[in-house]
C-alpha positions in Angstrom: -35.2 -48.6 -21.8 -37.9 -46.3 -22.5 -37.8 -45.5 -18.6 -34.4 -44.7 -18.6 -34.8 -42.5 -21.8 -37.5 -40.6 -20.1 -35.5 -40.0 -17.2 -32.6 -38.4 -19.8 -34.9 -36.4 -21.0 -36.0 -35.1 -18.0 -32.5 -34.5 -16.6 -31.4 -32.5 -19.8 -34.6 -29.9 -19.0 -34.0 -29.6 -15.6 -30.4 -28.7 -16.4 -31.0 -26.4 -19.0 -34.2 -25.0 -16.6 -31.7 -24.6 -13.6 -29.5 -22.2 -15.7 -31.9 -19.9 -15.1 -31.2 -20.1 -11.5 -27.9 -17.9 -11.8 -29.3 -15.3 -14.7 -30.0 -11.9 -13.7 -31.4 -9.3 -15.6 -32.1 -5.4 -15.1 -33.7 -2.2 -16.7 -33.0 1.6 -16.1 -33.5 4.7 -18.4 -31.1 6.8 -20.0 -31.0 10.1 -20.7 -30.0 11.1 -24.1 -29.8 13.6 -27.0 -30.2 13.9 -30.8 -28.8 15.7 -33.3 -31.3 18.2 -35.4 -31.0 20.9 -37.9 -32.3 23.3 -34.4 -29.2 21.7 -32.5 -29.1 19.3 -29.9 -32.4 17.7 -28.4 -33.0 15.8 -25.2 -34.2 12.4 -25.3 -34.6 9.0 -23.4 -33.4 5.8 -24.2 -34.0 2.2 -22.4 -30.8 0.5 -21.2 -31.2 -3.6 -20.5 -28.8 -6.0 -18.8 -28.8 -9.4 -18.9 -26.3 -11.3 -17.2 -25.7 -15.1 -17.5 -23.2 -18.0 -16.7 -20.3 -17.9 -19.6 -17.0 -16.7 -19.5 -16.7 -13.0 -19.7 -17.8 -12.0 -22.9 -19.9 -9.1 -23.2 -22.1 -8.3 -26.4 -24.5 -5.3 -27.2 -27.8 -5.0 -29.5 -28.7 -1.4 -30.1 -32.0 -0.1 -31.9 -31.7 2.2 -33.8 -27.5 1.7 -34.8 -25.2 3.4 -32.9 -21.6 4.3 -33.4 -19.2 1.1 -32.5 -17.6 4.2 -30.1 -20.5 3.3 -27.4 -19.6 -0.3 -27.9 -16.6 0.3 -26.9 -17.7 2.5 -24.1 -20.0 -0.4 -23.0 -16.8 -2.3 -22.4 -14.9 0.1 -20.3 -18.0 0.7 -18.7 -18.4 -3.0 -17.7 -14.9 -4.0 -17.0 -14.8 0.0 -14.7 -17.8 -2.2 -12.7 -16.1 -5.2 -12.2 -12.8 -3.8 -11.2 -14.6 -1.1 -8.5 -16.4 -4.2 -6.5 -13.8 -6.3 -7.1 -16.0 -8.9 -8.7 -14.9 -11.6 -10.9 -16.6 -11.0 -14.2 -14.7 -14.3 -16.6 -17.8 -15.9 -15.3 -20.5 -14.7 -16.6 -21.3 -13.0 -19.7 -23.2 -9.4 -19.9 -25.9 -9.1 -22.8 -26.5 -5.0 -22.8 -29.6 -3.9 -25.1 -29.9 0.0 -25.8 -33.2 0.9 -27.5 -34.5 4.5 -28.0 -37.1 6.2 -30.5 -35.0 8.0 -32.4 -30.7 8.0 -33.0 -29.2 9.6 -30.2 -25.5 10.3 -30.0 -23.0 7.5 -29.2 -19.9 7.9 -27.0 -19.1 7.4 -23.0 -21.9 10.2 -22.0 -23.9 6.2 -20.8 -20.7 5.0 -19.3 -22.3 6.3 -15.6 -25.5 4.6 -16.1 -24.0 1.5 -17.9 -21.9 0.8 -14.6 -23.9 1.2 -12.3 -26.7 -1.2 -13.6 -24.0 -3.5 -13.8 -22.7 -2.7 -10.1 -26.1 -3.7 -9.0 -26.6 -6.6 -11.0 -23.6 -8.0 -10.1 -25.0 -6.9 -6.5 -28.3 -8.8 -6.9 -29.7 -5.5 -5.9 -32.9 -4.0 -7.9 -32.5 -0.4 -9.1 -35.1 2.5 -8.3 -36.5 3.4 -11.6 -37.5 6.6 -11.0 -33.8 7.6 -11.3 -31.3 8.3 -14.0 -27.8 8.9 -14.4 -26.0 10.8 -16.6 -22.2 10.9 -17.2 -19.0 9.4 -18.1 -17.0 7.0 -16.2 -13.4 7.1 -15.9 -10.9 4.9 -13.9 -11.3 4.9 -10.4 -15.3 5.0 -10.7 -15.2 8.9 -11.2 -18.2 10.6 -12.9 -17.2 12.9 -15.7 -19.0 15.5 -17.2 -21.3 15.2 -20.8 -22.4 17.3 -22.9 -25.9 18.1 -23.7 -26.6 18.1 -20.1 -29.4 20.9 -19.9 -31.4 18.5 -23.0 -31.1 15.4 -21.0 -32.3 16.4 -17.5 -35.4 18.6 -19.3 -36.1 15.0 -21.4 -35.8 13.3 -17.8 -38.6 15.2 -16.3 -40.6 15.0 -19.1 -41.2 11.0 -18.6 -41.3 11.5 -14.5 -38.2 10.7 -13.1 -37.9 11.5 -9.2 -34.1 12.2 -9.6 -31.5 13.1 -12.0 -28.0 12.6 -11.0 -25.8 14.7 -12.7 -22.0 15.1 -12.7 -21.0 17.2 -10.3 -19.4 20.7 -10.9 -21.6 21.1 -14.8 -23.5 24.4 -14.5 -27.1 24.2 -14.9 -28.0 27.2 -13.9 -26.0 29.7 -15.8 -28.5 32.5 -16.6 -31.5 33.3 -15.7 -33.8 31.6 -17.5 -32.1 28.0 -17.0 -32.0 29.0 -13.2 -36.1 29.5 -13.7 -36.3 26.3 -15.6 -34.1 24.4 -12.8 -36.5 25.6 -10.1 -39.9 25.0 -12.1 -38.5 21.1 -12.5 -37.9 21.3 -8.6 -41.6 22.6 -8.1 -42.4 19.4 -10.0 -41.0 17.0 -7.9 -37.6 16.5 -10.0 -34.6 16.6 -7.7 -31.1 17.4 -9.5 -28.4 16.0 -7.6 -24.7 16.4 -8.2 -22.4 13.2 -7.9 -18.9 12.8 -7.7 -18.3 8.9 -7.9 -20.3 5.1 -8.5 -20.7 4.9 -4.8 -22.7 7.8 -4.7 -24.8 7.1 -8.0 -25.4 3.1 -6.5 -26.3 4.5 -3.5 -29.6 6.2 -5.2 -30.3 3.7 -7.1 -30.2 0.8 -4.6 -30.1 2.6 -1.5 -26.4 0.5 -0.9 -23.3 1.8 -0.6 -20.3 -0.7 -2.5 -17.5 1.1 -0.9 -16.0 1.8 2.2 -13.2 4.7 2.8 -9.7 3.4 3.3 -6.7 4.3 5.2 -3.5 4.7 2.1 -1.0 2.0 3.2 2.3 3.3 1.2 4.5 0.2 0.3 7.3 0.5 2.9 9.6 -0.7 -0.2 8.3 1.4 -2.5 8.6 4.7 -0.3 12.4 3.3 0.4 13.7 3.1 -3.3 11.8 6.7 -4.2 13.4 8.2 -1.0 16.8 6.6 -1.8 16.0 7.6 -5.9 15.5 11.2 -4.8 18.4 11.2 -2.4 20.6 10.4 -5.5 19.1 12.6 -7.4 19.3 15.0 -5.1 23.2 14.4 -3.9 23.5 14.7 -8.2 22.3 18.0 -8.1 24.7 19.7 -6.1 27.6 17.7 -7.7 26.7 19.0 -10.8 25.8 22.7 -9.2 30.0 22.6 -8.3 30.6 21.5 -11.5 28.8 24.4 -13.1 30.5 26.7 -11.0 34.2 25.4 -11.8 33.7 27.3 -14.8 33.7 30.7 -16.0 30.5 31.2 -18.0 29.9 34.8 -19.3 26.9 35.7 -17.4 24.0 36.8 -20.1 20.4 36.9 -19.5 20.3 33.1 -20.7 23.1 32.0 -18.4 21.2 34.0 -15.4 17.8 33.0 -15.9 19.4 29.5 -16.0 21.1 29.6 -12.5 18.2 30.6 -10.9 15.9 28.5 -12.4 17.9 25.7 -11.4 18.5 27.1 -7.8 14.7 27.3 -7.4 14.2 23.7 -8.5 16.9 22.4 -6.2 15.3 24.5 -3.4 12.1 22.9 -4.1 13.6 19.4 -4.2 15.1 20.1 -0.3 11.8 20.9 0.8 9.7 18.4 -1.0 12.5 15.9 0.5 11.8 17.2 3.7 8.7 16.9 3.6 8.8 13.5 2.3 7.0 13.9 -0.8 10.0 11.8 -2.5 8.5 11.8 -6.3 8.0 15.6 -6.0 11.5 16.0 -4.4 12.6 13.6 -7.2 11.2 15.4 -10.3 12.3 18.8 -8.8 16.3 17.5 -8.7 16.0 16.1 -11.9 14.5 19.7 -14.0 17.0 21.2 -11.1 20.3 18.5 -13.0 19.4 19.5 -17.1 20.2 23.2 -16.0 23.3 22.4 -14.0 24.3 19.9 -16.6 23.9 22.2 -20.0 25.5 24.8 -17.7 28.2 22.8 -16.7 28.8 21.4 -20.1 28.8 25.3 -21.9 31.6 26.1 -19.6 34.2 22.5 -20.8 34.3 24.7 -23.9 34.4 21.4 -25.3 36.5 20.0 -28.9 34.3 18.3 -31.6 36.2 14.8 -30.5 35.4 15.7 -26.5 31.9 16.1 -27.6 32.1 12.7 -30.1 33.5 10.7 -27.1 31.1 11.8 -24.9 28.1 10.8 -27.2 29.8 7.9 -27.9 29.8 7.0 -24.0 26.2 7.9 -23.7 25.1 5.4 -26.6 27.0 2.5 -25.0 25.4 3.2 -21.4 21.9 3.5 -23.9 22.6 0.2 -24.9 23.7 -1.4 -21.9 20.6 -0.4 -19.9 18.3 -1.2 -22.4 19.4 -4.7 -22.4 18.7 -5.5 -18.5 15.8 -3.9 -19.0 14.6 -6.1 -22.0 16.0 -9.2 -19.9 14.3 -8.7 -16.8 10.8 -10.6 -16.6 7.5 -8.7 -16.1 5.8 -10.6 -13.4 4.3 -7.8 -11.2 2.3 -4.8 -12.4 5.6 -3.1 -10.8 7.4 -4.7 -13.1 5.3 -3.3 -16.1 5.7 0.0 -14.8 8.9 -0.1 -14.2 9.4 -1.1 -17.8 7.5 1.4 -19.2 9.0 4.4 -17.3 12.5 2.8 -18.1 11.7 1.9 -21.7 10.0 5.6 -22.4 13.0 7.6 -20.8 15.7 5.3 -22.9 14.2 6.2 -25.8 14.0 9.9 -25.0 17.2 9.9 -24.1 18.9 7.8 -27.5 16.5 10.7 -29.4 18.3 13.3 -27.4 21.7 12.0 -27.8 21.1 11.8 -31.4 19.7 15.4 -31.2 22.8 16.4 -29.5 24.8 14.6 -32.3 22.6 16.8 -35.3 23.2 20.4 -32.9 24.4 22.9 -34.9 25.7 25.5 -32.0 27.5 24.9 -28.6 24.0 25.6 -27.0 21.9 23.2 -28.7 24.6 20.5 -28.1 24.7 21.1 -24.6 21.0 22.0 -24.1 20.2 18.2 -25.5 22.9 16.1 -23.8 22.2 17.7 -20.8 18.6 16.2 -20.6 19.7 12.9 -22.7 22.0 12.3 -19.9 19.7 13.4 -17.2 17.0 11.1 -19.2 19.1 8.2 -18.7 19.8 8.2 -14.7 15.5 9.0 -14.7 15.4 5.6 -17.0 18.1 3.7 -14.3 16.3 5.6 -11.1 13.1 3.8 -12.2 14.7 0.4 -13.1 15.8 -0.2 -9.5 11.8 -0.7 -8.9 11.9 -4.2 -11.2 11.9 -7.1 -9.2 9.8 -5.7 -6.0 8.0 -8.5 -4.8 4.1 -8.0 -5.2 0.8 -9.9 -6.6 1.9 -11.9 -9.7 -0.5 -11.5 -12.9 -0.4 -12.6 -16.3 1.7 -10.4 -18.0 2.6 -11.7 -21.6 2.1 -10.4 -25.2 -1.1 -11.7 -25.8 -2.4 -9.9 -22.6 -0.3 -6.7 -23.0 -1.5 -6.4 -26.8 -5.0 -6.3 -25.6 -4.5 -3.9 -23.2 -3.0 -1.7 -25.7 -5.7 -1.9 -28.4 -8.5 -1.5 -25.8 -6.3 1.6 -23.6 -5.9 2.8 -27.7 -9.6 2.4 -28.3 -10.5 4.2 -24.9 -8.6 6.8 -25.5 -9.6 7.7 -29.1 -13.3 7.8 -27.9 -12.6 10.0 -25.6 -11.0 12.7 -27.9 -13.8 12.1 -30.5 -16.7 12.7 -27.8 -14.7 15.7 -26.9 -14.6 17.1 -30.6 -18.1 16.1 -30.8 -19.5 19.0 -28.0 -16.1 21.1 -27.8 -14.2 21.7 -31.1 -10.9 22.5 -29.5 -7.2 21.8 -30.4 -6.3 18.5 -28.4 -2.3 18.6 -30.6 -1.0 17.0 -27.2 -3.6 13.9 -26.8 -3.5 13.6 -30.5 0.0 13.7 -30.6 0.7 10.7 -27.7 -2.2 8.3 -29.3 -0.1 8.8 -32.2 2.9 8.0 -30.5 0.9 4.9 -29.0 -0.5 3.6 -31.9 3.2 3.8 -33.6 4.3 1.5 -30.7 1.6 -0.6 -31.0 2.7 -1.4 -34.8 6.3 -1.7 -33.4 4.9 -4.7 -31.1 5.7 -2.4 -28.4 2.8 -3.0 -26.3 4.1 -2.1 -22.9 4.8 1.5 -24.3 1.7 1.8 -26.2 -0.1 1.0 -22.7 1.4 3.6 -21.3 1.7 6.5 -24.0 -2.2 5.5 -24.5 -2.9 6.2 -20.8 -1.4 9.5 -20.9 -3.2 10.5 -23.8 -6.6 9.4 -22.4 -5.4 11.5 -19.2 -4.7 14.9 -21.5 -8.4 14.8 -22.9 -9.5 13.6 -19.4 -8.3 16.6 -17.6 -10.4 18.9 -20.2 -13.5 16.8 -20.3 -13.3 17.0 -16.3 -13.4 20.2 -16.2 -15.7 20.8 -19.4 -18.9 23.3 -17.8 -17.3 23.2 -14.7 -16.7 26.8 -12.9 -13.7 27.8 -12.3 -14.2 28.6 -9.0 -14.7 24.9 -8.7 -11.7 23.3 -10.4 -10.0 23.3 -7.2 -12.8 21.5 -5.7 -12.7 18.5 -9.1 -8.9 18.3 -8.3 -9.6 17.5 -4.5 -12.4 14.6 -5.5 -10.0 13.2 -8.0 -7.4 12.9 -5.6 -9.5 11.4 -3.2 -10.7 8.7 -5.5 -6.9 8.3 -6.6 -5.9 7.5 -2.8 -8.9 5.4 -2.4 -7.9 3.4 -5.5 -4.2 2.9 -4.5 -5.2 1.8 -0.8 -7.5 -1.1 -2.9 -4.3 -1.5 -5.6 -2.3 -1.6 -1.9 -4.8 -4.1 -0.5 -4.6 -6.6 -3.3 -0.4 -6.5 -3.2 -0.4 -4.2 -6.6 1.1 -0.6 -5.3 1.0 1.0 -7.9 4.0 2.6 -8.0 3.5 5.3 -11.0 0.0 5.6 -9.4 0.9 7.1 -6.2 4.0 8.8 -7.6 1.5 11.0 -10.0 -0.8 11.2 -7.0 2.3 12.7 -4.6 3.5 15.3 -7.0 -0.2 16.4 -8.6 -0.9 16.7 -4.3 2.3 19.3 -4.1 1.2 20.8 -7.1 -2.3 22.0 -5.7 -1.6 25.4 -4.5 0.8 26.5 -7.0 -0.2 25.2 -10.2 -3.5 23.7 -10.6 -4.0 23.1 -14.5 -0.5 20.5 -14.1 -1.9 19.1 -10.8 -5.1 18.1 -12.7 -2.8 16.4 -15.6 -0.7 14.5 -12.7 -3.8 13.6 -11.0 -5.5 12.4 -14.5 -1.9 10.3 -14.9 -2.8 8.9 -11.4 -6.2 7.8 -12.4 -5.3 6.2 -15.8 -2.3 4.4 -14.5 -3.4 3.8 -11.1 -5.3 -0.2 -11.5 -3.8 -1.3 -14.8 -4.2 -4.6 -13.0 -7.9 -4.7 -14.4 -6.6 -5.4 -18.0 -4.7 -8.5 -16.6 -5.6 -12.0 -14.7 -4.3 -13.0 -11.8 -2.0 -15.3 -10.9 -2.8 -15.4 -7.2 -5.9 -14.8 -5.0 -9.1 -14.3 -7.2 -11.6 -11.7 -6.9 -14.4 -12.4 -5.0 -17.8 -14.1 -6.4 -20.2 -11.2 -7.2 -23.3 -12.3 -6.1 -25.3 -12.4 -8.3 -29.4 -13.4 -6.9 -30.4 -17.3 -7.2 -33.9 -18.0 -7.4 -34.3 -20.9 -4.9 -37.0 -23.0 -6.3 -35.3 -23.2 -9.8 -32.1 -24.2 -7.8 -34.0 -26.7 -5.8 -35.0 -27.9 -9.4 -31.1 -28.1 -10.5 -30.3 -30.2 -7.1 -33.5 -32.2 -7.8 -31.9 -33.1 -11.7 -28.7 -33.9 -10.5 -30.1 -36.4 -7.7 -32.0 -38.0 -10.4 -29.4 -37.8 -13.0 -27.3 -39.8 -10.2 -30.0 -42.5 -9.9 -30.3 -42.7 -13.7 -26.4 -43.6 -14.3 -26.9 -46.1 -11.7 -30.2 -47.6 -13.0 -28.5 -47.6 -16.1 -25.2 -49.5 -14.5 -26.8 -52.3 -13.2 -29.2 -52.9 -16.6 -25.9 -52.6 -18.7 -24.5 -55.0 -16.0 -27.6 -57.2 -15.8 -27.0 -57.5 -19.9 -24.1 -58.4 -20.1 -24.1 -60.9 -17.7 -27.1 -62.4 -19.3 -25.5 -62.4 -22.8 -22.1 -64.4 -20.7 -24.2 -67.0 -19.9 -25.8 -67.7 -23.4 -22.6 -67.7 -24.9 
């Protein structure tokens, strides 16, 4: 017995030894700053991961305290890691420890450097320490600026790093005397490089590249219902431009202005359909339809029961499409997107129509039915896309309400870590996380996801080009769309097209040369909305194993333990046998 007990013993430490075998663990430094009386002041800090078996959770110690914003950021940083090497993270759990002399400012400025420790963890690749990071990150693996940039790469060549990697576009060199202080680090050894993405930044620190470039495979059904969407849409527009015409409108500068505004729009829908840009050709018909519309509904001249019908109609076809809609089961991240275009334009459209109901003139009246009816073929247009077959996740409200509160969360860092370096007005972000968080309360999740996403976008487009020259937002709108395509051929890859995804992506690409400020918001849209698949499991086809380093010996320990586990049981078998024969025979 006391054999047997040994041998127990000795299993249970080289099981608990062997877990070892599949921890890994990693160091880099961060670049920082504080807050002082003189202003803002570089520092370093000391970022460590630890990752071990477990099942996905992911905790952080900091010293000194910071906000619970970069916890948060540690999160998104984390699950922005996972998602860009496709890894699956529910097994293992990520111990992050952030230590630093002094309190430095929270937020997602360590969101670059917190992902890309984790990228080459996950890798089993060691990092070159003599090289920091520092930046946001955002969906798709983009690296957004921070502020306090000039402070943190002085800190960095204080301590001897080789190489700063800095987000790409931020000025460091905007007088003279930061230009001298650039060069005199660069006499010192201290390279400043500019990066766009996480492939780049892994790249220096591992000497790996994670991804390859891929060709954009558009759903053939997806680029079938948007061409037949805009065809309707289209075909609509003229119908209603007769309409319009069938009556005799006195032509004042409001009346004029409208035609040709409208005629524009329809123009640009023709081409955009020619050149098969169907979203683009899609939203042009649909601004080109309110004008006909409210231009066609001025000339009815219509009686106060005309007009009480006509609402009356629009409520019932409100309420009709809202319960298919409702009905129809989210399987697909199409299906989720679907719903929330759907869901957000029936709701626009009922607050129309009840705007419509409260006009106190002929042109308010007309102004707001035209775009609550208009509202409602978008919502129907956009419902045609449920039921596309595609990669099946787990879609229910547990799942969604976490994706709200953490897509709420990300999103209200973001505006705080904006106030924090740039005091502007941001009404419009403000205004949607508002409008998410009131969903969210409502147990509308889907909506909150989405009205969330667009508010994270809003501050997104000005932290992206926060210190960036002008001259060079062209250039951030290019990289951004890059990243966008590359993400949607991945989304493609996995059987996710991401049908809202590439439709921002389309219309922020038509929207390059002639409006750039919009194509950034589009293109921000594309990005947040692009892989909502990462807040959900799958159903189907797992991620692949990261691969994470083994150390051989302490696994030749754990096969060792379980071959002599094996011979215990048996051992112990036959003596529990042996007994109770024994004690058979007495009796």
């Amino acid at each position: 017995m006391k054999k047997i007990f040994l041998l127990l013993i000795l299993v249970a430490a080289l099981v608990t030894g062997a877990q070892g075998a599949f921890a890994q663990s990693g160091h880099m430094k961060l670049l920082a700053v504080s807050e002082t009386a003189q202003g803002y002041v570089g520092g370093t800090a000391d970022l460590y991961l630890e990752i071990k078996p477990g099942s996905g959770r992911i905790f952080l110690e900091t010293f000194p305290f910071t906000k619970v914003d970069t916890q948060m950021s540690t999160r998104f940083a984390n699950e922005i890691a996972c998602d860009y090497i496709d890894a699956d993270c529910s097994h293992y759990d990520f111990f992050y420890t952030l230590t630093a002399n002094s309190a430095i400012i929270g937020g997602p400025s360590a969101g670059a450097a917190i992902a890309v420790l984790t990228i080459a963890m996950l890798e089993g690749t060691s990092t070159n320490e003599d090289v920091a990071v520092t930046g946001t990150i955002n969906a798709g693996g983009l690296i957004g600026p921070v502020g306090g940039l000039k402070e943190k790469v002085k800190a960095g060549g204080q301590i001897g790093l080789k190489t700063i990697l800095i987000p790409k576009g931020e000025s460091l060199s905007a007088n003279e005397t930061e230009r001298q202080q650039l060069e005199e680090m660069r006499s010192k050894g201290v390279e400043v490089v500019e990066v766009y993405t996480l492939n780049e930044a892994v790249y220096y620190f591992t000497g790996k590249h994670v991804k390859q470039q891929r060709a954009l495979d558009i759903s053939s059904q997806y680029s079938d219902t948007m061409r037949s969407l805009a065809e309707q849409l289209c075909e609509r527009t003229e119908k209603l431009r007769r309409e319009s015409e069938q009556h005799s409108l006195p032509l004042t500068n409001r009346t004029q202005q409208s035609m040709k505004f409208a005629l524009n729009l329809s123009q640009k829908g023709v081409a955009a359909f020619e050149d098969q840009t169907y979203y683009a050709a899609a939203s042009y018909c649909f601004g080109a339809n309110v004008e006909y519309a409210k231009l066609g509904i001025l000339g009815k001249n219509m009686s106060a029961l005309d007009k009480e019908n006509s609402l009356e109609n629009l409520f019932d076809q409100i309420s009709a499409l809202e319960e298919d809609v409702e009905s129809a089961p989210i399987r697909t991240i199409t299906d989720l997107e679907s719903y929330m275009v759907a869901k957000e334009r029936l709701l626009e459209s009922k607050d129309l129509a009840m705007q419509a109901q409260n006009a106190s003139s002929a042109e308010e009246y007309a102004a707001a039915l035209a775009w609550a009816q208009e509202r409602l073929h978008s919502a129907q247009s956009w419902f045609e896309f449920s039921g596309t077959p595609g990669k099946q996740y787990s879609i229910d409200e547990d799942s969604l309400a976490t994706s709200c509160a953490l897509k709420l969360a990300e999103a209200e860092e973001r505006i705080q870590y904006l106030e924090l370096f740039l005091p502007v007005a941001l009404s419009t972000a403000r205004g949607e996380l508002q409008d998410a968080e009131h969903e969210a309360a409502l147990g509308n999740y889907e909506l909150c996801l989405f009205k969330a996403s667009k508010a994270k976008a809003n501050v997104g487009v000005v932290l992206g080009i926060f210190g960036v020259k002008e001259e060079l937002y062209k250039e951030v709108l290019l990289v951004k769309l890059d990243i966008v395509k590359q993400m949607i051929a991945e989304q493609s890859e996995k059987g996710a097209f991401p049908i809202l995804g590439y439709s921002y992506y389309e219309y922020a690409d038509s929207l390059k040369e002639s409006d750039l400020i919009s194509a950034l918001l589009y293109a921000e849209y594309a990005l947040e909305l692009g892989n909502l698949d990462m807040y959900f499991s799958q159903s189907a086809m797992p991620h692949k194993q990261s691969s994470v380093q083994i150390d051989s010996k302490l696994l030749g320990m754990f096969v060792a333990g379980v071959l002599v586990g094996a011979v215990s049981v048996l051992t112990i078998r036959k003596q529990l046998s042996g007994a109770q024969n024994f004690s058979r025979k007495i009796r």
